[in-house]
N, C-alpha and C positions, 0 to 999 in steps of 0.2 A: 665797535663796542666791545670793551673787555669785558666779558659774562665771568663770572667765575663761580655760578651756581644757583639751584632753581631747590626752593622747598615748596613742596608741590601744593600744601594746604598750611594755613596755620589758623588757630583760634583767638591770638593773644596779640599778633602781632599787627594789628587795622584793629583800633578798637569798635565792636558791636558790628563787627563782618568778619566771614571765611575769606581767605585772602591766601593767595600764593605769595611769596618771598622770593622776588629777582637781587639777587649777590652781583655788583659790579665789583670788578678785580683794580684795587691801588688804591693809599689813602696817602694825603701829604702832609698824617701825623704820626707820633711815634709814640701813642698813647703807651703805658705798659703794662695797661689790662687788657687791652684789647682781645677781646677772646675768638678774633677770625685771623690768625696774623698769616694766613698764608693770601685772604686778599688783604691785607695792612700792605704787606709787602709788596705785592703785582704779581704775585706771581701763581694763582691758582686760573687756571686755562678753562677755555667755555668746550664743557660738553657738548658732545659729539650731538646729541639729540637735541641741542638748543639752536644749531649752526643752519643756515641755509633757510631761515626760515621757521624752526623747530619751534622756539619760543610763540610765535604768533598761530600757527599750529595747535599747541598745545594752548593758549589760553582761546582758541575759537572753540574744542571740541567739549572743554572745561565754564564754559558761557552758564549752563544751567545748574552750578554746583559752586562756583567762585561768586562771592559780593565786590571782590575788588584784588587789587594788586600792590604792593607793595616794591617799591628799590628799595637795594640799601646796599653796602658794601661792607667795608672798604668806603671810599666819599663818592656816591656818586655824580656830582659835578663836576666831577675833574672829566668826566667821560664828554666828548666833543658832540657825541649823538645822545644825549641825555635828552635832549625836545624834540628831535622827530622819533625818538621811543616812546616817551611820554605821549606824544603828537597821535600814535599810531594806536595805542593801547589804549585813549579818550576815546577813538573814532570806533574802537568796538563796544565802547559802551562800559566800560568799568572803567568805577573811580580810581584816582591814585596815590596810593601815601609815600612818600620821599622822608627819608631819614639822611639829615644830612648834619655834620659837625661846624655847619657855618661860614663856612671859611670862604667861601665866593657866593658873596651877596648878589652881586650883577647877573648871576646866572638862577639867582632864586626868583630877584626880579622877572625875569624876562619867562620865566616857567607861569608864574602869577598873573601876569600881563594878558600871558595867553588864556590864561584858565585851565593852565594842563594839572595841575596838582592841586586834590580836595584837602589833603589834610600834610601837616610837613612836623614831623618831628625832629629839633634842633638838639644837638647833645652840650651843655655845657661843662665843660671838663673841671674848671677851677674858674678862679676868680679869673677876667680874659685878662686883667693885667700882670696875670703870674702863667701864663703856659707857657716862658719861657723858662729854662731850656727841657726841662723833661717834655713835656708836651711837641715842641717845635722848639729849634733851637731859637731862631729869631721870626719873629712873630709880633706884626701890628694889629693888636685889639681893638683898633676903630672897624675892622671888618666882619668881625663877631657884633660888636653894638648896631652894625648897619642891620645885619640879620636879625637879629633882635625886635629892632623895629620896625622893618618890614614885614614879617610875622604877622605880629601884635596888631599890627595896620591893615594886614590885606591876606592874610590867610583864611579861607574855609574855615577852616578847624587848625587848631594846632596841639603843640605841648612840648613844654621843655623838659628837661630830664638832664640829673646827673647823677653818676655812677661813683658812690661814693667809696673812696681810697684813702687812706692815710697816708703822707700829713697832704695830700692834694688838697683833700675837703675838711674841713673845721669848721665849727661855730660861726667862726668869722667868715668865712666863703660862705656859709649858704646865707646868711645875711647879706651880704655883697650880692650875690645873684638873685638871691629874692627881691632886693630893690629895685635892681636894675630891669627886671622883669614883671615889677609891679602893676598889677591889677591884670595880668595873665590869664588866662581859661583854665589849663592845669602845668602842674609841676610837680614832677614825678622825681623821687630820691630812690637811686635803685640801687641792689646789693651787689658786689662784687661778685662775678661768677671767677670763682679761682684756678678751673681745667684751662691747659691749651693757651695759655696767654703770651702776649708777642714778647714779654718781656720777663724770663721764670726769674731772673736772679734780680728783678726789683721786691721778689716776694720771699727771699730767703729773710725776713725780717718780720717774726709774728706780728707786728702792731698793723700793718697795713690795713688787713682787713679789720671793717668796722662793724660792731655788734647792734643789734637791733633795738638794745635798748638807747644807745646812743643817734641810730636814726631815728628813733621816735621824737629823741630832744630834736634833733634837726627840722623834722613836721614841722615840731609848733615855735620853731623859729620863722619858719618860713610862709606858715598859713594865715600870718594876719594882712601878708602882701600879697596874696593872690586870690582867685574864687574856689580851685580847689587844689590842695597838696595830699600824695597819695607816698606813699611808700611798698614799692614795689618789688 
């Protein structure tokens, strides 16, 4: 299990719980806001306090103060022990929320199946017919639509989200994704955090980021297809 870091509480990130944040190290996109790029890349190493144990450790002594737990990376499904973690961290009694970009359905299935993940938040990057090549150079979109509807189908809780960037996201994309995700629980259009991203010289171009009056027009394109759209 590549750890590549532990935030020891959060308020925001499991919604309506306190919740630690587990960092799995590697993602197999090339997003270029990605604002963790040292796990984007693989290459941020699991603390010394996490190793031999630490991590389980540290969420038994934290039992009376955590609601739940959180993965996220980098993609955590690329990780091979992603379900006897999840498997390990059920059996003490907190829920789990998985953040993941889609991209291996079969391994979201088989999390679901078991019952190991309460709540799964999916990222949609762009339209999934256009992640190519910035996003992934070559990249079949039937494996996003699987997740999609697996989700929708058989998740606890969930929510999609996308991080809007120019020209990634337009008018036309969040329509395109709002249909495609139509009658969803929620959908989340969030801002571009511009520190630290895996990619600085896609940002030497002021138009990228996008202003809030123009997510607001993205809202109400996208809230007649879903039950709730937040801008975040």
């Amino acid at each position: 299990m590549d750890i590549g870091g532990l935030q020891k509480s959060s308020l925001i990130d499991y919604p309506g719980k306190v919740s630690c944040v587990l960092f799995l190290s590697g993602c197999n996109f090339d997003c270029p806001y990605c604002h963790n790029p040292d796990l984007a890349r693989g290459c941020a190493h699991c603390p010394a306090s996490l190793q031999n144990g630490g991590l389980f450790s540290f969420l038994e002594k934290r039992r009376h103060f955590l609601d739940g737990v959180v993965i996220s990376g980098g993609e955590p499904t690329l990780q091979g022990d992603l379900i006897p973690l999840c498997r390990r961290i059920k059996e003490m009694g907190y829920p789990v929320k998985l953040d993941t970009n889609g991209s291996r359905p079969k391994v979201l299935a088989s999390l679901l199946e078991e019952g190991l993940v309460d709540y799964l938040a999916m990222d949609i990057k762009t339209d999934p017919f256009c992640y190519a090549p910035t996003i992934r150079k070559h990249f079949d979109p039937s494996a996003l639509l699987t997740s999609i509807r697996l989700i929708m189908e058989q998740a606890p809780d969930y929510e999609f989200r996308t991080t809007c960037v120019s020209p990634l996201v337009d008018e036309g994309v969040v329509d395109t994704i709002a249909r495609l995700i139509c009658g969803a629980d929620l959908y989340a259009l969030q801002h571009f955090q511009g520190r630290c991203v895996l990619h600085p010289e896609y940002f030497q171009e002021s138009h990228r980021r996008i202003d809030e009056e123009t997510l607001e027009r993205f809202r109400d394109i996208a809230a007649p297809y879903v039950r709730r759209c937040i801008v975040r």
